[in-house]
Structure formats: C-alpha cells, structure tokens
C-alpha positions as CSV (number, residue, x, y, z in Angstrom):
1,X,-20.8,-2.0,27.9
2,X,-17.4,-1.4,26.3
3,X,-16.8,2.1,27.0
4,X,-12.6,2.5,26.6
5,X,-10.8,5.4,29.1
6,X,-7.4,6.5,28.1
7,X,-6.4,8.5,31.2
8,X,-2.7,10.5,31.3
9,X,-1.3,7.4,29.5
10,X,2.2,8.5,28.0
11,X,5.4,5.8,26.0
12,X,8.9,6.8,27.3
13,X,11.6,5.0,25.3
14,X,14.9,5.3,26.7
15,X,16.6,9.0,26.6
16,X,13.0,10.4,27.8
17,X,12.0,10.0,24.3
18,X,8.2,10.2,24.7
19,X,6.2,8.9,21.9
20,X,2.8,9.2,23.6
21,X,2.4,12.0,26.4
22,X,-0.5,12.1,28.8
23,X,-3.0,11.2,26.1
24,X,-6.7,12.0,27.3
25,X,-9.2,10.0,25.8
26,X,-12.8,8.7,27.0
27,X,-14.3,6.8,24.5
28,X,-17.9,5.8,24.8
29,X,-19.6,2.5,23.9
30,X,-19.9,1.9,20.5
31,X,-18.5,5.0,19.2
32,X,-15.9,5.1,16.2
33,X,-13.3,7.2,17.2
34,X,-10.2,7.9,14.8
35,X,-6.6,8.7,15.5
36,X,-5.4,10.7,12.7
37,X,-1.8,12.5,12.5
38,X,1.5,12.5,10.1
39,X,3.6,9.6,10.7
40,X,5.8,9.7,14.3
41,X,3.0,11.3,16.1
42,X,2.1,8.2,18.2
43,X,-0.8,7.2,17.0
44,X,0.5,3.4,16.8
45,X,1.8,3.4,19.7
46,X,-1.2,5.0,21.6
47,X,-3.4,2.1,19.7
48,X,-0.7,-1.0,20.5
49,X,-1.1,0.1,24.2
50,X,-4.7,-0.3,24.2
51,X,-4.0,-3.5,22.6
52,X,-1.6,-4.6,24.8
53,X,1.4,-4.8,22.4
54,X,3.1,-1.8,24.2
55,X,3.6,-1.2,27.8
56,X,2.1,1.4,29.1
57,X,4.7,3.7,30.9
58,X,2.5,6.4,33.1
59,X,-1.2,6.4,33.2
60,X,-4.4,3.6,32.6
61,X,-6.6,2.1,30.3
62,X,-9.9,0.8,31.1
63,X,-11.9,-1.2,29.0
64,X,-15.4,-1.7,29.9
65,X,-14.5,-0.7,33.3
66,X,-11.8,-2.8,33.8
67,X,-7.9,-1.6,34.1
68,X,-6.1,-3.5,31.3
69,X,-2.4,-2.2,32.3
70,X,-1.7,-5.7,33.5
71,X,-3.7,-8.0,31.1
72,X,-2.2,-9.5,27.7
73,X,-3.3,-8.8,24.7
74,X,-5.4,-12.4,24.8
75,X,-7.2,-11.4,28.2
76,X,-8.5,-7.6,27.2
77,X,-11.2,-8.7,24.9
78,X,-10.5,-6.7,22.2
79,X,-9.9,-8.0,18.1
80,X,-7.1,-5.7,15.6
81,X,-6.9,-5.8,12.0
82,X,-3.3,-5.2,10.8
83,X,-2.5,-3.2,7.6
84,X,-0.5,-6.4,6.3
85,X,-3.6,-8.8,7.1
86,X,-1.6,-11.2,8.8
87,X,-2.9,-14.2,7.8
88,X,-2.5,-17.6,7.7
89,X,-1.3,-18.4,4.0
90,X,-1.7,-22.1,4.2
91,X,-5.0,-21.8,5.5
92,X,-8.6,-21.3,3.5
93,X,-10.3,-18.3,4.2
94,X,-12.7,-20.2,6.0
95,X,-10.1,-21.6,8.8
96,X,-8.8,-18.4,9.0
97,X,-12.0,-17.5,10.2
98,X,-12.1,-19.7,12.5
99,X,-8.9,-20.1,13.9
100,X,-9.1,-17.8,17.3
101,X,-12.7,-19.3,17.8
102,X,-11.0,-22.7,17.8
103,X,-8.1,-21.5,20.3
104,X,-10.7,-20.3,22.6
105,X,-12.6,-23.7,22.5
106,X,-15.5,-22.9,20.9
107,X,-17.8,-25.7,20.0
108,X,-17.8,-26.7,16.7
109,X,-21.6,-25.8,16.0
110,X,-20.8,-22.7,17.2
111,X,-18.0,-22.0,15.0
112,X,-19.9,-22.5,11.9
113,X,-22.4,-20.3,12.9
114,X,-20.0,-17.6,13.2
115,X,-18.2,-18.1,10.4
116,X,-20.7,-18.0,8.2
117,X,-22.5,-14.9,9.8
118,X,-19.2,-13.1,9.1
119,X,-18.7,-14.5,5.5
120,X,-22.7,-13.5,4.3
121,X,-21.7,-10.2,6.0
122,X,-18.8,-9.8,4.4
123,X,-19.9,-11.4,0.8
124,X,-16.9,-14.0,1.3
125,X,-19.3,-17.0,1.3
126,X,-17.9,-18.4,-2.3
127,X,-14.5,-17.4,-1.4
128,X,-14.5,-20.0,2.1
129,X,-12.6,-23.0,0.4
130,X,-9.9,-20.2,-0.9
131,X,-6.4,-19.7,0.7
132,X,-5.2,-15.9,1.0
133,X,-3.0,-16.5,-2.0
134,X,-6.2,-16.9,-4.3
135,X,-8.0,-13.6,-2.8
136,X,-7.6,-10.1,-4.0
137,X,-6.5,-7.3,-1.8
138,X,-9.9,-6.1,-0.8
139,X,-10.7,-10.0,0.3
140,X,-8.0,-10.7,2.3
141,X,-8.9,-7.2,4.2
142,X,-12.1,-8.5,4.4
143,X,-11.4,-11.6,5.7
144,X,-9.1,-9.9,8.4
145,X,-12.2,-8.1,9.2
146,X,-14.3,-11.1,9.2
147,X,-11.9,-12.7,11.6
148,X,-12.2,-9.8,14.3
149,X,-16.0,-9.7,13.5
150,X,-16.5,-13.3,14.1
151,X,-15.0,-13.3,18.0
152,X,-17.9,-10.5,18.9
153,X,-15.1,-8.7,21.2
154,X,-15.8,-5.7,23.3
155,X,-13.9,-3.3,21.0
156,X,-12.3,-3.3,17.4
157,X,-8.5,-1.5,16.8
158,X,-7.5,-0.7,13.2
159,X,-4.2,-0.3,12.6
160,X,-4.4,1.6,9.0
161,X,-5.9,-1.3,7.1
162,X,-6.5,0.2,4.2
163,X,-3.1,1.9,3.5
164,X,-2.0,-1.6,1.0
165,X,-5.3,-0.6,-0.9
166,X,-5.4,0.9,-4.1
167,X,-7.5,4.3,-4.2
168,X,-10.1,3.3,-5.6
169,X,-10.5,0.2,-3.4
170,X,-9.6,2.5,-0.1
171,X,-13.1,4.4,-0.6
172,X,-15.2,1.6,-1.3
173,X,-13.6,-0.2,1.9
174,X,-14.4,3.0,4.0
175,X,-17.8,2.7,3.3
176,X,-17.5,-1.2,4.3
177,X,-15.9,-0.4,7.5
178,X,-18.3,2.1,7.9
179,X,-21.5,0.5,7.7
180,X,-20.1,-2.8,9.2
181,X,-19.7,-0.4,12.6
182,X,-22.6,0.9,13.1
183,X,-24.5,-2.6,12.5
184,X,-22.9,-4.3,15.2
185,X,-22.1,-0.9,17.3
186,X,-18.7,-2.4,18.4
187,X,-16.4,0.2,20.2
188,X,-13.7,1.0,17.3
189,X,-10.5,2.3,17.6
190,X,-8.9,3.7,14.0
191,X,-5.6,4.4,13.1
192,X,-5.0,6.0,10.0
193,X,-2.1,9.2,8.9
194,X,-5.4,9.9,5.7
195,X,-7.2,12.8,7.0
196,X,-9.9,12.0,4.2
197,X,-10.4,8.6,5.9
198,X,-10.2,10.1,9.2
199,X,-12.9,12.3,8.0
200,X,-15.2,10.1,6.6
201,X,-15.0,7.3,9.1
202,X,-15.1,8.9,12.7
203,X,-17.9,9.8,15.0
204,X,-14.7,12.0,16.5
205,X,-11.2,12.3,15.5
206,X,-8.2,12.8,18.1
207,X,-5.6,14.5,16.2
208,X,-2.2,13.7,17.5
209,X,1.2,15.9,16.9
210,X,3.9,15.1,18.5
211,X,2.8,12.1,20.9
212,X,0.4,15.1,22.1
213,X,-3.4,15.6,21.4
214,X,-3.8,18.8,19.1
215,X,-7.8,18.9,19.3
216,X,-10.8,16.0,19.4
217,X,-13.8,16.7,17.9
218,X,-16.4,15.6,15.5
219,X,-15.1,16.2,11.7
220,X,-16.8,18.7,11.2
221,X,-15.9,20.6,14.8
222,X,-12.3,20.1,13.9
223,X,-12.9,20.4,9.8
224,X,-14.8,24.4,10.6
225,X,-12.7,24.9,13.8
226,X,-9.1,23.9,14.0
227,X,-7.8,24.6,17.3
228,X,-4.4,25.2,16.2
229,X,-2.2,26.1,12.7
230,X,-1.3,22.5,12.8
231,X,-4.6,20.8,12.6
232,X,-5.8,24.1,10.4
233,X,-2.7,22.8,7.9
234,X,-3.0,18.8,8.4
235,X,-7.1,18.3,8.4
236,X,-8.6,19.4,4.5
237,X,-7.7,18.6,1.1
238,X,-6.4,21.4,-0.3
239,X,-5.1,22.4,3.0
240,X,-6.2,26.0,4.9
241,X,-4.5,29.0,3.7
242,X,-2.2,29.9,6.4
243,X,-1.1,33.7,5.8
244,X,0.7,35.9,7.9
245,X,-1.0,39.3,8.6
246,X,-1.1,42.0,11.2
247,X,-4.1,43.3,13.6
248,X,-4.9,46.9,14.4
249,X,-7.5,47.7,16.4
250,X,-10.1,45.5,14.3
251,X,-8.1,46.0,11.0
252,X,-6.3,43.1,9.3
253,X,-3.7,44.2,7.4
254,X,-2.0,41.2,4.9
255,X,0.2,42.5,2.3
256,X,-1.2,45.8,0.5
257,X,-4.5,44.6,1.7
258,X,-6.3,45.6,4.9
259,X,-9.8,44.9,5.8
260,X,-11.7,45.4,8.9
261,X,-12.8,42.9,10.9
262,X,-15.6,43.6,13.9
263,X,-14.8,40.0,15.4
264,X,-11.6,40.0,15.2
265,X,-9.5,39.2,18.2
266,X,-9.1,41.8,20.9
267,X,-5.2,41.6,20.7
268,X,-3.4,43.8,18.0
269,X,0.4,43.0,16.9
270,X,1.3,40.2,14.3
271,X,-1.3,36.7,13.7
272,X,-1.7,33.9,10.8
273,X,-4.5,34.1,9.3
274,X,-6.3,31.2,8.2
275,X,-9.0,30.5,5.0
276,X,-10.5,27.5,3.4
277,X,-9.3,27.5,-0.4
278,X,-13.5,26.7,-0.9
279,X,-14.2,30.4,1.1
280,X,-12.1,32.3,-1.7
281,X,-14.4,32.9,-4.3
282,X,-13.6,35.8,-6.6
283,X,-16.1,39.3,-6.3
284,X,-16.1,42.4,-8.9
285,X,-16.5,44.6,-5.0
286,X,-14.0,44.6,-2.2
287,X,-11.9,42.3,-0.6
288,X,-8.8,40.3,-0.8
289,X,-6.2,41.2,-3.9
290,X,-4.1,38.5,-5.6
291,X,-2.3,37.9,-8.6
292,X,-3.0,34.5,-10.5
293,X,0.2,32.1,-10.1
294,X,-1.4,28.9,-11.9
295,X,-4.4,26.8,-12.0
296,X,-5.1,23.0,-11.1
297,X,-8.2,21.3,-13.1
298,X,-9.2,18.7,-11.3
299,X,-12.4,18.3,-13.5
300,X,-15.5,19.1,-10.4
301,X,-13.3,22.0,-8.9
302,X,-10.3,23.9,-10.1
303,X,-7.6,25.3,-7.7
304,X,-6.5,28.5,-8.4
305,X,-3.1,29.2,-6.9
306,X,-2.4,32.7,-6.1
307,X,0.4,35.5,-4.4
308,X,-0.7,38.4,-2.6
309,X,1.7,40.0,-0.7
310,X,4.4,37.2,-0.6
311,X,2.2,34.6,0.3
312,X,0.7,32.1,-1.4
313,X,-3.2,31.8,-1.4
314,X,-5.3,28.5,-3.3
315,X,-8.8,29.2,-4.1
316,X,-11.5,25.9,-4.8
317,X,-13.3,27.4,-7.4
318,X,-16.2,25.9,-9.7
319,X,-14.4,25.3,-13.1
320,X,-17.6,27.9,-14.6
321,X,-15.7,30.8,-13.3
322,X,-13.7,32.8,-15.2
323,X,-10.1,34.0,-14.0
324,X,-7.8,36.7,-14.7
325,X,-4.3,37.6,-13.8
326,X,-5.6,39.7,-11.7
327,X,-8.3,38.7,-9.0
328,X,-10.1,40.2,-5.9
329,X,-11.7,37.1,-3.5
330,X,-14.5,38.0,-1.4
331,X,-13.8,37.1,2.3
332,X,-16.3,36.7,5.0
333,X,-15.4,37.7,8.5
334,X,-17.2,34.0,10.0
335,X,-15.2,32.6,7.6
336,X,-11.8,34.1,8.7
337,X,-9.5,32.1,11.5
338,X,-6.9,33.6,13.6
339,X,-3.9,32.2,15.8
340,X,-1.4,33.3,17.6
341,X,1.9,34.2,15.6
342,X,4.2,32.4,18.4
343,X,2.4,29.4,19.5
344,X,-0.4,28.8,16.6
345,X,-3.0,28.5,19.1
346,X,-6.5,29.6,17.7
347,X,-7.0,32.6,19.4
348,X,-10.6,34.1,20.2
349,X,-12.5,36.2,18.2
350,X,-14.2,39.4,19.8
C-alpha cells in the first residue's frame, strides 16, 4: 500500500510568510492526484515537502503509513521528475537509467532487467547507447521518467515536467503520463499551473490559491461546480463568465436584463453570476441580451465576445451559427452559478 496523508501541513518562511497553510490532503493508493494553481500558490512547495526537499513547518505526512517528517528525501521511497530533467549529461541514457539502482546496490542482473523494462516501456530501447545531448526534448522527459519508473517506488511526484515541451509535444506526453499511471498504478503526485493538464491527467485535482486549498474534486466535480469565483475563473479554457447581478426574491436582474430564477439562492441583495461561454448559445425567444463586441475563429468553435450591461460576456459557439450585432443567448437555470458578492463563495441554490 502507498496511500499518502497530508494532514494540517503548512510552510512558514520568516515574517509569518506562509506558503502552504494547513493543507488537507488524503491521497489513496494508486490514485493520480494533481495540484493545479497560478504560480505562488504553493503547490511546489506542498509537493517538495512530500519529497523531503522542504521542511515541514506544522503538520505530517505519511506515506504508506509511515510519518516521513523526519526521513530524507533518499529514505521516503518516493521517485520525482523535475521540469529541467536533471540529468546526467555525460552519461548514455542507458546509465542514467541505472544510476539510482546502482547507488542502492542493486545486482547487476537486476539492473538490466529494469532498465530495459523501462526502455521497451518507454520506446527508448535504440536510444540506450545515447547521451542526453543526442535526445530530443520529449526523450530526455522520457528518460527522466524511465529513471523514476525503473526504482518501482511507493509514489511518483511531478514537478511540471512538461512545462520545457513544446504544445504539441505537451499533449502527446499527457497521454504518456497518463497511460504509464494507470499500468503500474503507482501513487502520483502532479504539479502543474495548466488547468488543461490538470484536467486531463487527474483522478482529482486540489486547486490551491494562496497556500490554501480552494476545492478538490474530480475534473469534472470542480469543471461543473466551482466552489468559489476563483476556481469558477482559473479551471476552463475560455474561462466562466463572471458577471455581476442582483437577486430579488427569485429574480436576477444583470444590466437591463432580469430573469427569474426558481433555484435561485434564498438570499436577495447583490451576487456574481457565473456561465460557461459553451452554455451561451444564441435563441430567437427570451433570455439574456448582448451586443456583439468581436469574434475569435478558432476553426471547431468561435468565441463570440459580447457587453451587456457593462460586462463582458464570451459565448463558445459552433462556427454554423450565424451572429448579429445584436444577440439574445438562451440561459438555463441548471446552468446558472451563484456566489457571494463579498467572499466569492458559491452560495446554495434553493
């Protein structure tokens, strides 16, 4: 078992500058979990704790039972891929390999029975007699995954190794990272500021703000419910449509528009209003007025950027519908979000 517990662990630098505060996490075996937030937010640090690269200020981490607080990095049983690679430049790929196997006094046999799992895995097999110069970016990644595969440790950390990738390469790497998990169902750790990877990677994501845990859910949890204006803004490519409006005993007033809502929260007075740009989609009926600012092709989907009273409003519409400067968007109440003006909390629907 290599289940991992983060339990009230927080950083303090000097000044009471807290870069991680009383993080939460239980992390079962095998599971992929990814830490996901803008840069500063402590996801790093969080992830160099666990490592052992950071002490741990307040709280604990166990791995596979066992409080690590104490341990170096060597003793908690755990491999990290760096976004620089950090390997060995003088060495061939396949002595990089094998290099931590050879620390720990492996036998030799043994060794090469690892390596070359991890190389056939990894399709680095022709690549072996190769030093890191030699290799492409996507090869030296994967030979700094091969090197973490080949020590079979309880848990995997990734420390945003695909951020030195070109886009193209990033997604094809997701999918190796991907599939690579959940063959050898090694408890992963992910660090990544991409909400796109975050997405497409995670069994959950912990979305960090602050040194503080926002909301952790599955993608999908956290894609359809954000818990707060932050995670509704950061999580989504276009981002949520965060508009400010006012509530009225079930009527939602933004702008010149208003439009009753039977779930809407109980509370009246002033709330943001949130909508997925893909949840806009343009009706000859009622609903939500807007003129037409300008458009985005972006050849599958076209964003249409609109104002409605003072606010700014992108719709994801199919590149088949026709637009005017004037449009009307049909909105559905399940599809409608609401927080708290002050605090951006999501607030609860009636």
């Amino acid at each position: 078992m290599s289940a991992i517990e983060i339990s009230k662990v927080s950083k303090i630098y000097s000044g009471d500058q807290r870069a991680v505060d009383s993080v939460d996490i239980a992390i079962a075996d095998g599971e992929f979990i990814v830490l996901v937030g803008p840069s500063g937010c402590g996801k790093s640090t969080l992830l160099r704790m666990v490592a052992g690269l950071e002490t741990i200020t307040e709280g604990e981490v166990k791995i596979a039972g066992n409080v690590v607080n104490r341990m170096d990095p060597a003793e908690r049983d755990i491999a990290m891929v760096f976004q620089n690679y950090a390997l060995y430049p003088h060495m061939t790929v396949y002595n990089n390999l094998a290099y931590g196997l050879k620390n720990c006094g492996t036998p030799k046999a043994e060794i090469a029975e690892r390596v070359a799992e991890a190389a056939r895995m990894l399709e680095l097999e022709p690549y072996l007699e190769r030093k890191p110069r030699a290799l492409s970016g996507g090869q030296r990644q994967r030979v700094a995954m091969g090197r973490a595969i080949v020590r079979k440790p309880a848990a995997f950390l990734f420390d945003e190794p695909l951020s030195n990738l070109d886009a193209k390469l990033r997604v094809s790497m997701r999918g190796e990272i991907k599939h690579l998990q959940k063959r050898l169902g090694t408890t992963s750790i992910y660090v990544t500021h991409d909400q796109l990877e975050a997405m497409t990677l995670a069994d959950r994501l912990v979305v960090l703000n602050g040194g503080r845990i926002e909301q952790i859910g599955t993608p999908l949890d956290v894609y359809h419910k954000p818990a707060s204006t932050f995670v509704a803004n950061f999580i989504g490519s276009p981002a949520m449509n965060l508009v400010e409006g006012k509530l009225t005993q079930g009527q939602l007033t933004i702008g010149d528009n208003r439009m009753q809502f039977s779930s809407a929260p109980p509370a009246d007075g002033p709330v943001t209003v949130g909508i997925r740009p893909e949840d806009l989609q343009p009706t000859a009926g009622a609903g939500l007025k807007a003129r037409l600012d300008y458009v985005e092709e972006l050849g599958a989907t076209r964003l249409a950027h609109c104002l409605t009273g003072g606010e700014r409003l992108t719709a994801a519409l199919s590149p088949e519908i026709p637009l005017a400067d004037e449009l009307t968007f049909a909105v559905l109440p399940e599809k409608v979000h609401f927080y708290d003006h002050a605090t951006g909390k999501r607030l609860s629907t009636a």
